[in-house]
C-alpha positions as CSV (number, residue, x, y, z in Angstrom):
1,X,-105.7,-52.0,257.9
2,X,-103.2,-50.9,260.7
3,X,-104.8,-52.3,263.2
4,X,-104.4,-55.7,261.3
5,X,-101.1,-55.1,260.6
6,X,-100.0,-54.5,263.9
7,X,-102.1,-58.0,265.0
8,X,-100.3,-59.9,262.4
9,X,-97.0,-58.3,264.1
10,X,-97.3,-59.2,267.2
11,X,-98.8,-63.0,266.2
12,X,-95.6,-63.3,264.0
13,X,-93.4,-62.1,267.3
14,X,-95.5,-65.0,269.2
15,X,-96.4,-67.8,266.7
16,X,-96.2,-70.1,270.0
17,X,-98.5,-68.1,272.5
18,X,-101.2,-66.5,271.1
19,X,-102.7,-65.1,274.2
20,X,-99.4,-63.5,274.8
21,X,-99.9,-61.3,270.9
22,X,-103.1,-60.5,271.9
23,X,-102.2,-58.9,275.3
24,X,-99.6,-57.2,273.7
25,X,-101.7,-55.9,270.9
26,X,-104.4,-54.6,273.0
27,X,-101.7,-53.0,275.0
28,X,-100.4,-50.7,272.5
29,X,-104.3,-50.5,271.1
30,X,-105.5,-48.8,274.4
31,X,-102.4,-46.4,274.4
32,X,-102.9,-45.3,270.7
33,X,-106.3,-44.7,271.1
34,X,-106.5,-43.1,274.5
35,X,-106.4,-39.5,273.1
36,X,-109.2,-40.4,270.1
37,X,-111.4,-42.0,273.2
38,X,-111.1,-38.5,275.3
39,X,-112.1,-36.5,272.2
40,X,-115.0,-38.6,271.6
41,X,-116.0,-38.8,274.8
42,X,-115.9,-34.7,274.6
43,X,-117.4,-34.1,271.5
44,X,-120.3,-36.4,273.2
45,X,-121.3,-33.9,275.7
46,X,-120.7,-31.1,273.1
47,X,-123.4,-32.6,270.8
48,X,-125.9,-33.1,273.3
49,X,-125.4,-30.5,276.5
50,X,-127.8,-27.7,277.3
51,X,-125.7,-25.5,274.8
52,X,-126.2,-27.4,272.1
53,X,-126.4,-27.1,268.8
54,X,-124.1,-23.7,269.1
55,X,-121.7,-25.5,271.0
56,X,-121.1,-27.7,267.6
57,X,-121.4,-25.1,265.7
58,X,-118.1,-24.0,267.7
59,X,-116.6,-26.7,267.7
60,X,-116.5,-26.4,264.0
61,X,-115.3,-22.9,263.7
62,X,-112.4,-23.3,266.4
63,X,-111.5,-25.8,263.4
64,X,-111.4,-23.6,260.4
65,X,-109.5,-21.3,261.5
């Protein structure tokens, strides 16, 4: 729902140029989810390296503490 939000912002900044609200959309897209896209990529090679599954198992337990 936020990312439509922010769409519908940046159409209503540029009713007239479209392309222009999607570039700036994506923009701000790729630099609010560069830090989700590292942790996925990390959590990636946690799941599935040669230490797995205790290396989940980890990754879990740094989180309840």
């Amino acid at each position: 729902m936020y990312d439509g939000s922010e769409l519908a912002r940046f159409i209503s900044e540029n009713p007239d140029n479209i392309e222009a609200a999607l570039a700036a959309y994506e923009n701000e897209l790729h630099i609010r989810s560069e830090k989700f896209a590292w942790q996925t990529a990390e959590n990636l090679k946690r799941f599935f390296d040669d230490s797995a599954p205790q290396s989940t198992v980890d990754l879990f337990r740094e989180h309840l503490k």
